[in-house]
C-alpha positions in Angstrom: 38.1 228.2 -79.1 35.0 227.8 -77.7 34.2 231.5 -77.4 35.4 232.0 -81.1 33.3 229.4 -82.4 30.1 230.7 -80.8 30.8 234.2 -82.1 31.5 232.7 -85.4 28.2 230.7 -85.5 26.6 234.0 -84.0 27.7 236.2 -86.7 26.5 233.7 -89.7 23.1 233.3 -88.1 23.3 237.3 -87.8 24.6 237.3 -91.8 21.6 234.6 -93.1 19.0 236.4 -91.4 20.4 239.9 -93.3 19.9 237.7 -96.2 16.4 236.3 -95.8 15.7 240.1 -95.0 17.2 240.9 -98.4 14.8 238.6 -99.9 11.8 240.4 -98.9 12.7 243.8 -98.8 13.5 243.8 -102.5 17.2 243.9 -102.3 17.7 240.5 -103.5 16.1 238.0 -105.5 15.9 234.1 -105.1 12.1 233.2 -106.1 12.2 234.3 -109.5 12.6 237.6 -111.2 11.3 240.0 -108.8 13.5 242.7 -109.4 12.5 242.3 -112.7 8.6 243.3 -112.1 9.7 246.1 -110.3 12.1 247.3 -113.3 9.1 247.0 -115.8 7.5 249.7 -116.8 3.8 250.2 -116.0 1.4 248.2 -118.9 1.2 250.1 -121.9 -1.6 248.0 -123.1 -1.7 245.5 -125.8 0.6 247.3 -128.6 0.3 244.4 -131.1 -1.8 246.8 -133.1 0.4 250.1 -133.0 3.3 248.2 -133.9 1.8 246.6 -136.6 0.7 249.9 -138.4 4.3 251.1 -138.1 6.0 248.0 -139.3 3.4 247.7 -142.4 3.9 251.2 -143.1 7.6 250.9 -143.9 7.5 246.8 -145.5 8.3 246.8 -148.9 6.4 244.3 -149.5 3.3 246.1 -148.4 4.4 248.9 -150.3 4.8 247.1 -153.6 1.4 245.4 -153.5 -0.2 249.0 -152.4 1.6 249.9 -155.8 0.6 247.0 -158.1 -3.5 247.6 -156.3 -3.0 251.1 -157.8 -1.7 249.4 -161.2 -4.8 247.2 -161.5 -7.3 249.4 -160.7 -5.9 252.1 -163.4 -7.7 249.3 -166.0 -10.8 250.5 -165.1 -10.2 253.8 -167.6 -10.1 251.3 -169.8 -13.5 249.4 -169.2 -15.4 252.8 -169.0 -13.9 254.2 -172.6 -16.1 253.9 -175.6 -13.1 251.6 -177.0 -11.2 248.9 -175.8 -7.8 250.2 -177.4 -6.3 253.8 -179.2 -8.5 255.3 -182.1 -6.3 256.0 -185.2 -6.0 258.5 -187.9 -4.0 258.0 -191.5 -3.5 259.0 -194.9 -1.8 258.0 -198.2 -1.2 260.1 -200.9 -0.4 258.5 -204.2 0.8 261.0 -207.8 0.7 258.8 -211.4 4.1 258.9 -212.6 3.5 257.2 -216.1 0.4 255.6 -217.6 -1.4 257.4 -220.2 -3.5 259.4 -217.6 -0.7 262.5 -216.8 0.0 264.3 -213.8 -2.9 261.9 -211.4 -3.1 262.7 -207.7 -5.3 261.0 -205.2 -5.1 262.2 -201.4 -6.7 260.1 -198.8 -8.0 260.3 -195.1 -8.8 258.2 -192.6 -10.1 257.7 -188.9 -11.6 255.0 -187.1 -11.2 253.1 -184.0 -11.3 249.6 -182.5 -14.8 248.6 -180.9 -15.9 246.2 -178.1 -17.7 242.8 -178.4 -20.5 242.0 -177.0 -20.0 241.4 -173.0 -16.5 242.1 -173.2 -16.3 245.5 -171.5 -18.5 243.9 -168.6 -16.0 241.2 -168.3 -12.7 242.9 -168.3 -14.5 245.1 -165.5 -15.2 242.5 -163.9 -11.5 241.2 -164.2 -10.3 244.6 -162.8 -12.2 244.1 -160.0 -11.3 241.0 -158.7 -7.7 242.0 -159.4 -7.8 244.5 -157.0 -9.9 242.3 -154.4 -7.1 239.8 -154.5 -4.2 242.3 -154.2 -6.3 243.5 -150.8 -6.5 240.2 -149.6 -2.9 239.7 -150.5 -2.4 242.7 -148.6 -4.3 241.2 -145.5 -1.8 238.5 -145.6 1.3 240.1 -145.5 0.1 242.2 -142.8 -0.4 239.1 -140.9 2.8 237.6 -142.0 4.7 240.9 -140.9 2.4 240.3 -137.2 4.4 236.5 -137.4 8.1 238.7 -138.0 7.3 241.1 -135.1 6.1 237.8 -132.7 8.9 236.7 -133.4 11.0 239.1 -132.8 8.8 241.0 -129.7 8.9 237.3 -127.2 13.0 236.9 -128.6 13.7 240.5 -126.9 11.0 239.2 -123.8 13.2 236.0 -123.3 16.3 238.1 -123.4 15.5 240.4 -120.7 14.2 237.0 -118.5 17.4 235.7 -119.5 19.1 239.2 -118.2 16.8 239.3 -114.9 17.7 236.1 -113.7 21.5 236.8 -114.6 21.8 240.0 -112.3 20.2 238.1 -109.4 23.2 235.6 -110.2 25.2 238.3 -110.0 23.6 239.8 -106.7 23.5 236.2 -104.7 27.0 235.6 -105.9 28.1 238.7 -104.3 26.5 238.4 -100.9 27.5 234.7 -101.1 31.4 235.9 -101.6 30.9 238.5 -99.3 30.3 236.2 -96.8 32.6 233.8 -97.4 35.2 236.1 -96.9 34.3 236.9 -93.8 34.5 233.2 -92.9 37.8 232.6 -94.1 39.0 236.1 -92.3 37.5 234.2 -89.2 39.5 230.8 -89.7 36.0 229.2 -89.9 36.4 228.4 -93.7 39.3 227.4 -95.8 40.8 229.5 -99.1 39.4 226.9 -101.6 35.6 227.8 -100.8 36.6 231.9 -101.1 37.8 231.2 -104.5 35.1 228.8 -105.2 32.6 231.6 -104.4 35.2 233.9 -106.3 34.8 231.8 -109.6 30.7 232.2 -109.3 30.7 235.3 -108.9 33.0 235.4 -112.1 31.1 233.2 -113.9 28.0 235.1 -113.1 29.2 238.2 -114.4 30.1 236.3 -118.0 26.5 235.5 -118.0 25.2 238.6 -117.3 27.3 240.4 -120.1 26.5 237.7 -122.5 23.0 238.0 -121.8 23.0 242.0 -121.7 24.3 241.8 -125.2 21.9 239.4 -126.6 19.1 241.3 -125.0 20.4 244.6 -126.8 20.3 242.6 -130.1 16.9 241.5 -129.9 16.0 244.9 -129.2 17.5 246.6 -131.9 15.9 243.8 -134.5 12.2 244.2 -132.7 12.7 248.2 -133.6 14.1 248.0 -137.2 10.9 246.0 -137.9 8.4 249.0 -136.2 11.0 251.6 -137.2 11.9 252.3 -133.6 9.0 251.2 -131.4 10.6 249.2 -128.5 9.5 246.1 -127.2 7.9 247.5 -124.0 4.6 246.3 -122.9 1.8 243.8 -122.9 1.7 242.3 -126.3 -1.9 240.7 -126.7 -4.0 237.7 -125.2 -6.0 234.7 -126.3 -8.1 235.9 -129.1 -11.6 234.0 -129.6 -11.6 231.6 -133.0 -13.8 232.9 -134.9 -14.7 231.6 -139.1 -12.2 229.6 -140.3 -13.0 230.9 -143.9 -11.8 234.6 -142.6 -8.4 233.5 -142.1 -6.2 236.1 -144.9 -4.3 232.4 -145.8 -7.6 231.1 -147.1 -9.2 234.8 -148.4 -6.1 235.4 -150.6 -6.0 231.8 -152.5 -10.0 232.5 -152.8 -9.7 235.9 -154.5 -7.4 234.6 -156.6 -10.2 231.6 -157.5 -12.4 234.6 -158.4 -10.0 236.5 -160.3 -9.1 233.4 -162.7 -12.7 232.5 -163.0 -13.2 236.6 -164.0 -10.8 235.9 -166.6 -12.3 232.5 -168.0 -15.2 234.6 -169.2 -13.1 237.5 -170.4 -11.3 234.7 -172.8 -14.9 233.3 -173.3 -16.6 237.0 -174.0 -13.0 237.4 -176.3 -13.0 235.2 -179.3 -11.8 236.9 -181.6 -9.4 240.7 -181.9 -11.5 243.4 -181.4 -12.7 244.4 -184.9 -12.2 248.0 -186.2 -14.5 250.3 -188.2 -13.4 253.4 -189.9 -14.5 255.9 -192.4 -12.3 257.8 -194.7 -12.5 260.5 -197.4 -10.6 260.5 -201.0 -10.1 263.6 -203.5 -8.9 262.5 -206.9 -7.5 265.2 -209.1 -6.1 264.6 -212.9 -5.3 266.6 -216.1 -6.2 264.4 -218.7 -4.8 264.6 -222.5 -2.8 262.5 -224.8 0.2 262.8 -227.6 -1.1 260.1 -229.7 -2.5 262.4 -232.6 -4.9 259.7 -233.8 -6.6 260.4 -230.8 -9.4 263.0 -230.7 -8.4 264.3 -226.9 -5.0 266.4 -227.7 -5.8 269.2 -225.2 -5.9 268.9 -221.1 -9.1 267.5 -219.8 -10.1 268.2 -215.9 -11.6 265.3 -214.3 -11.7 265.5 -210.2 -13.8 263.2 -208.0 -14.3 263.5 -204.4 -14.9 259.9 -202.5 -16.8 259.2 -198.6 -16.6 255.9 -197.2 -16.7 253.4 -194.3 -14.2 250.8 -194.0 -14.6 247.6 -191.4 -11.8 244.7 -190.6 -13.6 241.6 -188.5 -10.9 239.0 -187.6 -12.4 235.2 -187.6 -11.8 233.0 -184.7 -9.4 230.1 -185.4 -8.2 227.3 -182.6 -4.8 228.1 -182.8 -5.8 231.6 -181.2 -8.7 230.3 -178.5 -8.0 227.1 -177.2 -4.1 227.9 -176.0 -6.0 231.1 -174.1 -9.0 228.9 -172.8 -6.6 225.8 -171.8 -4.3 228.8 -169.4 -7.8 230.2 -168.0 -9.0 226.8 -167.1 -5.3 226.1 -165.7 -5.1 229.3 -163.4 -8.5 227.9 -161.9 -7.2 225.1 -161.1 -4.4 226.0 -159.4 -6.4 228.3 -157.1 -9.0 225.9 -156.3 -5.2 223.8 -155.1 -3.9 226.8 -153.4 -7.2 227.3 -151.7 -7.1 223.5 -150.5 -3.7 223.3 -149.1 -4.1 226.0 -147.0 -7.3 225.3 -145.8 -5.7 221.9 -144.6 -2.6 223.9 -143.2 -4.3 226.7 -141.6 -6.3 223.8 -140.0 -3.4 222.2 -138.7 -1.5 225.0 -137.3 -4.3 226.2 -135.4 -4.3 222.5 -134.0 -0.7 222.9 -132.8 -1.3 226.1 -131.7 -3.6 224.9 -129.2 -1.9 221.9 -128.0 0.6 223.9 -127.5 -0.2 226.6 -125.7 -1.6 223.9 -123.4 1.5 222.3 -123.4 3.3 226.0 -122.0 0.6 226.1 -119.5 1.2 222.6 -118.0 5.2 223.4 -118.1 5.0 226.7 -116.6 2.8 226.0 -113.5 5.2 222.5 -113.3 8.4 225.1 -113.3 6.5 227.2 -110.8 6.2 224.4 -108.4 10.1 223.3 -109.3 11.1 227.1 -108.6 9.6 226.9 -105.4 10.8 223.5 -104.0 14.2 225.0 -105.0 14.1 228.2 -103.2 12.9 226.1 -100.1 16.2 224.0 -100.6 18.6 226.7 -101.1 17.1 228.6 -97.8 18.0 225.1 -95.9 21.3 225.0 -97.3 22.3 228.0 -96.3 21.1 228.0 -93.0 22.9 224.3 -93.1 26.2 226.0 -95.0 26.3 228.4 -91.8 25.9 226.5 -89.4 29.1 224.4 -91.3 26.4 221.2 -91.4 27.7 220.9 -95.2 30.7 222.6 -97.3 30.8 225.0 -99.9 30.8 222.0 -102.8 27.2 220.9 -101.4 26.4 224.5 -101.0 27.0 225.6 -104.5 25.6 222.4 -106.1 22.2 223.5 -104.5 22.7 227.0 -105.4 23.0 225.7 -109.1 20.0 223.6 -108.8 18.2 226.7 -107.9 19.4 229.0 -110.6 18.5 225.7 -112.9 15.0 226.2 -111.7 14.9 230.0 -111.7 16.0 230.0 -115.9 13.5 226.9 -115.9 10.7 229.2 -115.0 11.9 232.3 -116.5 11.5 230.4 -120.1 8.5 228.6 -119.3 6.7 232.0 -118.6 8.2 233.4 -121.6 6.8 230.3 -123.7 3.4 230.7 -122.4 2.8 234.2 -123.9 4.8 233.1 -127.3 2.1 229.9 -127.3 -0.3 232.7 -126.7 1.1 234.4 -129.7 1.3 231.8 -131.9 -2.2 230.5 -131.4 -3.5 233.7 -132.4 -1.2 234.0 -135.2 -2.2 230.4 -136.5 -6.1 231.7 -136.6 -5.2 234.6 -138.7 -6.0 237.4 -136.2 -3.2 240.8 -137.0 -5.1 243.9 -136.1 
């Protein structure tokens, strides 16, 4: 017995060394996700940018406001004709069908056109163009709330694949842990129950590592329907510097819009009245005169003909039933801007001061979880030299191994939160390249 127990110590101590070789070699890995860094791919650079252009490029929202800029600015053929609506042509043509004047014709023409008042083409021009200034900025925003979607969605497929790394070194320690428990039990130096309690880790290791493949393939798939097939490969972006608060496209758009409705006060102002017309118009009267009354002295056909030239003018007269209802909604949309423009000032103010705190926050947790990850690795390379040297069982074992892969999903989240904190920070001050 004494012979079999010194080979059996022998080959564990030959068996844990194998595994602290594993550990450096690359085979193997118990201080974080190591096999993970050498998966990745070689930086791409920051693709924040790329993506961007390809996931504004198929938005529909970004498509419909590109639509409705084209709309607004189509007003300016308007502002640059001689007339602010259609010019119009008629006619009437009237015959006398009884009277004493017999067979009477008159045939009339007309043309004529509605004309500006005075400042009005200059203000509707300058309504046009704050339209369009606000649909850019409007523009500028949902770009930066489609950079918020693909955040999102880029540090969900990140976490995944942490989620994944750490799940396959599960998977790998579980394996070299059963292996060697088998041996043990093969050797009479370890009972059944611990072979199929490193049976049922290994087990439940490969549920996690399927669950987590799948949810990794998800994210994946969502991150490329919003770029229309980019993947989420790469470095993302870092800490951008804060620059004007006022360039923020949450406080720009609610400010165009400020412009726009103050455009459109002195459109209504320049506006009080319909845009009169003026007109001119041509007549040709043509009757054959005579009578049947024979106490008359005209008993034979007469000729008389006339040909008319004129201008004709309609001015409508400003009332308070049309002005005030249009002056009262211009002073209302103004009002409501200068709101809009004051709520988001104090929300773009207050993001940005959770942003930071708490990307500081990330920073504190993640160097914490570095320090936990490596206290744990330190504990779990005792136990096992412990374990082999049958200093403690299996149950002892495994509870340290689980306080170690606590530690290792610990850290893999708290490195993942970091860069989303990054993320968000910039995203809270407005930057979407």
């Amino acid at each position: 017995m004494t012979l079999r127990r010194s080979l059996t110590l022998l080959f564990c101590a030959l068996a844990t060394t194998a595994f602290a070789g594993a550990k450096t070699t690359g085979g193997v890995s118990l201080k974080g996700d190591r096999p993970a860094q050498k998966r990745a791919k070689a930086p791409l650079g920051h693709v924040l940018m790329r993506h961007l252009d390809m996931a504004v490029a198929i938005d529909a929202q970004s498509r419909g406001l590109e639509a409705q800029a084209g709309a607004v600015s189509s007003r300016y053929a308007t502002t640059r004709s001689i007339s602010p609506g259609s010019p119009y042509f008629g006619g009437t043509q009237r015959n006398a069908v009884d009277g004493n004047l017999r067979n009477y014709n008159e045939t009339e023409v007309e043309a004529g056109l509605p004309v500006w008042l005075p400042g009005q083409s200059a203000a509707m021009e300058e309504t046009v163009r704050t339209g369009v200034a606000e649909i850019d900025e409007r523009l500028s925003q949902r770009r930066l709330e489609v950079a918020g979607l693909l955040r999102d969605a880029w540090w969900s497929a990140q976490r995944a694949a942490r989620e994944v790394s750490v799940a396959r070194s599960r998977v790998a320690t579980a394996r070299e842990i059963g292996a060697d428990m088998t041996r043990r039990v093969e050797l009479g130096d370890a009972a059944q129950a611990d072979a199929l309690l490193a049976k049922n880790e290994l087990l439940a290791a490969e549920t996690e590592l399927a669950q987590a493949e799948g949810a990794e393939k998800v994210a994946r798939v969502n991150y490329q329907a919003l770029t229309g097939g980019a993947p989420p490969d790469g470095a993302l972006e870092s800490v951008k510097p804060a620059g004007d608060i006022e360039d923020h496209p949450a406080l720009r758009t609610p400010i165009a819009a400020l412009r726009r409705a103050e455009a459109q006060a002195r459109l209504v102002e320049a506006t009080p009245i319909d845009n009169p017309e003026i007109g001119v118009f041509g007549r040709k009267e043509h009757n054959r005169q005579y009578s049947t009354d024979t106490t008359q002295d005209i008993q034979t056909d007469q000729l008389t003909n006339a040909t008319t030239v004129g201008v004709r003018f309609r001015i409508p007269l400003p009332t308070p039933g049309r002005n005030e209802p249009r002056q009262a909604e211009a002073r209302a949309e103004m009002t409501r801007a200068q709101a809009d423009y004051e709520k988001a000032k104090r929300v773009v103010l207050a993001e940005i001061q959770a942003a930071r705190a708490n990307l500081a926050a990330a920073k504190r947790a993640a160097g914490i979880a570095d320090k936990r990850l490596a206290v744990a690795n330190e504990q779990f390379d005792l136990s096992r030299k412990s374990f082999a040297l049958g200093e403690i069982g299996a149950l002892d074992f495994y509870r340290v191994r689980q306080l170690q892969l606590d530690a290792q999903r610990s850290q893999a989240a708290a490195s993942v939160n970091v860069g989303a904190a990054v993320s968000r920070l910039n995203q809270a001050q407005g930057y979407a390249p």
